[in-house]
N, C-alpha and C positions, 0 to 999 in steps of 0.2 A: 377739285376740292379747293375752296379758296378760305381756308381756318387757319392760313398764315398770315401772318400779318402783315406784312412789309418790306419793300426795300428805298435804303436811302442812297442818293447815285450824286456824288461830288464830280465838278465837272467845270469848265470854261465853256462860256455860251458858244453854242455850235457843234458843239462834243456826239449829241444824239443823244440826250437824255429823255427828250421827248420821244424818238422812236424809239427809244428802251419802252416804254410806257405803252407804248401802242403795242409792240409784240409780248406784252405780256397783257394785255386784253384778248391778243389774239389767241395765244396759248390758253386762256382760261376759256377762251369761246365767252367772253362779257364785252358788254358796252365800258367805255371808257370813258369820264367823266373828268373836265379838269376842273379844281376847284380854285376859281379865280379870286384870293383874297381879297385883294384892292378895290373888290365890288362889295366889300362888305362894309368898309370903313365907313360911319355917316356922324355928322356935326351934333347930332343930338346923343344925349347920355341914354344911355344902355341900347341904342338902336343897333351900335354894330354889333353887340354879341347876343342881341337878338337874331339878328341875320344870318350870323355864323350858325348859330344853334338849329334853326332853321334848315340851313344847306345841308346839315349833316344829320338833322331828320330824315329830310327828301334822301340822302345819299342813301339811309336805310330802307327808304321806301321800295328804294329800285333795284337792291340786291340781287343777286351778285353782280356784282360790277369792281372797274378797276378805279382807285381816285388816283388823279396824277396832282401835285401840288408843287408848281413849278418855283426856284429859288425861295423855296422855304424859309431862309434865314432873312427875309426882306421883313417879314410880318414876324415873327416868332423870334428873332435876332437880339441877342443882347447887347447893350451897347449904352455908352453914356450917355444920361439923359432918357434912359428906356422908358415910353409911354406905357403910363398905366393901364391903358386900353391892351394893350399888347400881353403885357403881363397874365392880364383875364383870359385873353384871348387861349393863351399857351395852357393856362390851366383846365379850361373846358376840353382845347383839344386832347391833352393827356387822360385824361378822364374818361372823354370818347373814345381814344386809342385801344383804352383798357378796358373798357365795357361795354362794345359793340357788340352788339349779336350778329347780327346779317353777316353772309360771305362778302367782304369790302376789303380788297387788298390795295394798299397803300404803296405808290410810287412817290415818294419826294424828292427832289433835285434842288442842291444847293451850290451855288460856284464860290465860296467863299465860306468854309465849315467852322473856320475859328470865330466866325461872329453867333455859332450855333450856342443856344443855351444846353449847360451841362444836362439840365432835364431829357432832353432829345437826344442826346448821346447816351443816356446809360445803358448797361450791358441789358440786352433782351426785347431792348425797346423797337427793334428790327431785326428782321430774319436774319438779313445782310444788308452789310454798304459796302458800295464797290466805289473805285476811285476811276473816271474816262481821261485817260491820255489822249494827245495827239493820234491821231489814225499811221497803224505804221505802212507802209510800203504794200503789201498785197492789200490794207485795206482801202488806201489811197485807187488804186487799180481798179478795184471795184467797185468805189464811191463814181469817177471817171467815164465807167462804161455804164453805170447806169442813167447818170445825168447826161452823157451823150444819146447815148435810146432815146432820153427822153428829149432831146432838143431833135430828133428824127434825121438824127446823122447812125453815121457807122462807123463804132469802137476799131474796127480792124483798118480802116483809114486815116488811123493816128497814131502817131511814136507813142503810147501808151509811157516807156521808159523814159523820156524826153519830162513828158507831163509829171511823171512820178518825180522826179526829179527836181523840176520846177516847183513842186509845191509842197516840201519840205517843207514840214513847222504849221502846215495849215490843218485847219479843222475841214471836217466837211460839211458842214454849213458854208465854209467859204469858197471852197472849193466849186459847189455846187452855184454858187455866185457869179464865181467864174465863167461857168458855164452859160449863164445865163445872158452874162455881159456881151462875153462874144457872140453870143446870138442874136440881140438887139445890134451889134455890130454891124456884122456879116448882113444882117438882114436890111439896115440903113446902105449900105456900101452894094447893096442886091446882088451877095454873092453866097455862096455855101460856106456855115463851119466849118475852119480850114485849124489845121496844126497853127498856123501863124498867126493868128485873130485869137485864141484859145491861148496862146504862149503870152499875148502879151496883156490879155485880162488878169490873167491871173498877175502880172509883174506891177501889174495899178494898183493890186488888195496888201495893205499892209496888215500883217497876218496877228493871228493874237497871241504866238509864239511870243513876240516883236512887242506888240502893243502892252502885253501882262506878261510880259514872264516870269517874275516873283509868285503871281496865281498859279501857272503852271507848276512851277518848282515845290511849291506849297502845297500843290494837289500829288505830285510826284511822293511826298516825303509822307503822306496816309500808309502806304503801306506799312509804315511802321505804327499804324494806330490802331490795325484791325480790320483795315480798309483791303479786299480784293482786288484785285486788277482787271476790267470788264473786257479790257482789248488786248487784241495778240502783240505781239514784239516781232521787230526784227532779228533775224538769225544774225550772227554774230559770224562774219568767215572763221573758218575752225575751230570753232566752240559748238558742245551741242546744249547751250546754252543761249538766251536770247534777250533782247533791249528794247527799248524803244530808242530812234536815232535822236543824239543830243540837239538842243535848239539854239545851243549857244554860238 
């Protein structure tokens, strides 16, 4: 049944907001659609929110389906100097929010939610918003062994704890980068995925722990806004209480 409305997913690029959006097309058994704003924008007057209007026709057309609508606060964002166009923009969408018929469940992803206008935050306006941390320790493991599968190596021929280790503070988008780097690696050097090639990819990626961590710390402090926590925590030795490990 897709008569819900939405979920909004705050997050630093890399986080898996987009494969939030795919498992929940998959759970519905829908097609998944992303609606790519920045194809709507055009230099002539009222063309862009012709276009818009348009897309979320078609999006009605083809119901049920999931819309994913990635860094939302880039087109619908408040900010000094906010374009008029924008402004329109936000009010059709709100509009269509509220008066869709078709089952159309909304996935939006924003990495920066204080540029969100208060319109898009009001109470009701989403089922839930969740906040994506850094991936903790078993999730890191798991990001690891899948991206290794898929480079046609074998997880159990790596210090798995080594690698966890190493990539403290990373997302898995980078993570998975990693992976890939030592594979172009290895593969120039004509040798196999090795612990050693894989250790020092990942030591090249300056992480976005590192690069943003004001974003981080800023998405960390949601939870005090209403915001979920979509990822598990680190156990804490002798707490049965749990964290995510600091990045500092």
């Amino acid at each position: 049944n897709l008569s819900v409305k939405g979920l909004l997913l705050a997050g630093v690029p890399g986080g898996g907001k987009t494969l939030m959006a795919k498992a929940a097309a998959g759970v519905f058994g829908t097609t998944l659609v992303r609606l790519d704003m920045g194809r709507f924008y055009s230099k002539y007057l009222g063309e862009t929110e012709a276009k818009f209007t348009r897309a979320l026709q078609t999006v009605e057309q083809i119901a049920p389906v999931v819309v994913l609508i990635d860094e939302i606060e880039k087109f619908f964002g408040s900010s000094e100097g906010e374009h008029e166009v924008s402004k329109r923009l936000l009010g059709t969408f709100l509009y269509w929010l509220q008066e869709r018929k078709g089952k159309i469940f909304i996935v939006a992803s924003a990495n920066r939610v204080s540029q969100l206008p208060p319109e898009l935050m009001r109470a009701g306006r989403w089922d839930r918003c969740f906040f994506i941390d850094l991936p903790s320790i078993e999730e890191r493991s798991s990001i690891f062994q899948i991206h290794i599968n898929k480079a046609k190596a074998n997880p159990a021929e790596f210090n798995l704890p080594a690698l966890i280790d190493g990539s403290d503070g990373y997302t898995g988008a980078e993570i998975e980068q990693a992976v890939v780097d030592a594979l172009y690696i290895a593969n120039a050097k004509d040798t196999a995925l090795s612990q050693e090639i894989l250790l020092a990819a990942l030591g090249d990626i300056t992480p976005t722990s590192v690069t943003r961590k004001a974003d981080i710390d800023s998405i960390r402090r949601l939870g005090d806004q209403g915001f979920y926590p979509a990822n598990t925590y680190d156990k804490v030795p002798g707490s049965t209480m749990g964290r995510q490990l600091s990045v500092d």
